[in-house]
C-alpha positions in Angstrom: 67.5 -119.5 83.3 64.5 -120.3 81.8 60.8 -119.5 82.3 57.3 -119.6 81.1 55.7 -117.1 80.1 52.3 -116.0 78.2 52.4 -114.1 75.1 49.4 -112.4 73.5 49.4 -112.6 70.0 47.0 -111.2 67.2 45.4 -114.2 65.2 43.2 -113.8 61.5 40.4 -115.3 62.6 37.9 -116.1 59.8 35.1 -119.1 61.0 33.3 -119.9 64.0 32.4 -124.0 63.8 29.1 -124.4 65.8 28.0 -127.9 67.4 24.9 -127.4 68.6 23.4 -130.2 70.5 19.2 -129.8 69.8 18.6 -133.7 71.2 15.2 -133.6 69.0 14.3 -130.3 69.4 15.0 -128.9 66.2 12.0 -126.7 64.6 11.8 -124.9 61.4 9.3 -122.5 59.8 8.8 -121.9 55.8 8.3 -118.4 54.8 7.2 -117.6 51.7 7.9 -114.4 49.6 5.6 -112.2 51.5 7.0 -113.2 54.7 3.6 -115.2 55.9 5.0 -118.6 57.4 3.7 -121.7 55.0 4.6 -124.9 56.7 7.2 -126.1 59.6 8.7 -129.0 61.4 9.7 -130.3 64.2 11.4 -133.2 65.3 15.3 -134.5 64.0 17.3 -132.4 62.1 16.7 -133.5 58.4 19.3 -135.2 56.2 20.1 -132.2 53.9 21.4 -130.2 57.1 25.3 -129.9 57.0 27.8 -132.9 58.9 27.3 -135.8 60.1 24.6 -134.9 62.8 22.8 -137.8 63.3 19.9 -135.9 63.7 21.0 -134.1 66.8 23.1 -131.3 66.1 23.4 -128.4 64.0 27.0 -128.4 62.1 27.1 -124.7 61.1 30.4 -123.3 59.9 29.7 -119.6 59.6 31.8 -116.8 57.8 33.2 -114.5 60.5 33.6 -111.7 57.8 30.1 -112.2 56.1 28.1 -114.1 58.1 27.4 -116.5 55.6 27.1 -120.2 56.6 30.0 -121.9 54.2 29.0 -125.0 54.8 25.1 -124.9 53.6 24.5 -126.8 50.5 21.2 -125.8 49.1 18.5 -128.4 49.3 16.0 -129.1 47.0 12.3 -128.9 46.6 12.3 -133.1 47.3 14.5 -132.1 50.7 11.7 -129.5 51.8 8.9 -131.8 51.1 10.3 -134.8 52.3 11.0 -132.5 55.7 7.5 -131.1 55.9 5.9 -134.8 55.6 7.8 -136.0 58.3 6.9 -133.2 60.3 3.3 -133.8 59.9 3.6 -137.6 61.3 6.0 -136.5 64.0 4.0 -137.6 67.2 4.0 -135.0 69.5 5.8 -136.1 73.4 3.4 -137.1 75.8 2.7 -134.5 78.1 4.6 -134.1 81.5 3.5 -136.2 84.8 4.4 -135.4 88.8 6.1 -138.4 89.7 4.4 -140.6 92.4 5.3 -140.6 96.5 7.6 -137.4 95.7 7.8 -135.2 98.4 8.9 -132.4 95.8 6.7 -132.7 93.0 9.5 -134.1 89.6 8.3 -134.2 86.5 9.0 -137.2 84.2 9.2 -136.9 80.6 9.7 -139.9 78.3 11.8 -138.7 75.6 13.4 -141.2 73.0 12.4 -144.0 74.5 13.7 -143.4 78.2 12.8 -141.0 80.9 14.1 -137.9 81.6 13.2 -136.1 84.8 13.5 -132.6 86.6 12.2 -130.0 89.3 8.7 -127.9 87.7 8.8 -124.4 86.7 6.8 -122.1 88.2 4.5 -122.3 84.8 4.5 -126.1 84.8 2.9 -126.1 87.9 
């Protein structure tokens, strides 16, 4: 007769692959050597991030041993710059509205080109 059955089994493990949706969220901060922040961006995530992304996610293959992320290739001072610029003409989302004849107050959020809506927070109201 035969039957299933589970076996555990011990596995070398050595990267965890991250997909990490941001859906135009990502921000980054510039430290310099003192550890004072000297520029930042938000908005897509730029070109010289790892993967095909698209400007959404964060592709982040990361070292299980060292925690070193294998997949980084350094960018250069062109990269950062060109980052920063964008940054600074990024146009910042228009701020949240209560939808009209609600009778629970939803706010809409035009993000992207299409509106996105959900219940308040407590601090939102």
């Amino acid at each position: 007769m035969q039957i299933n059955q589970q076996k555990t089994v011990q596995v070398d493990v050595t990267e965890l692959h991250l997909y990490i949706k941001v859906r135009d969220g990502f921000a980054a901060g510039l430290k310099d050597a003192q550890g004072e922040e000297v520029g930042s961006y938000e908005g897509y995530v730029p070109d010289f991030f790892p993967g095909q992304h698209y400007g959404d996610y964060l592709i982040l293959n990361i070292d299980l041993e060292t925690g070193q992320i294998k997949n980084w290739q350094k960018p250069g001072a062109d990269d950062i710059e060109k980052m920063l610029a964008q940054g600074a003409t990024t146009e910042q989302p228009a701020p949240r509205q209560p939808a009209v004849n609600c009778p629970i107050p939803v706010m809409v959020e035009e993000v992207g080109g299409h509106f996105e809506s959900g219940l308040p927070t407590r601090s939102s109201l």
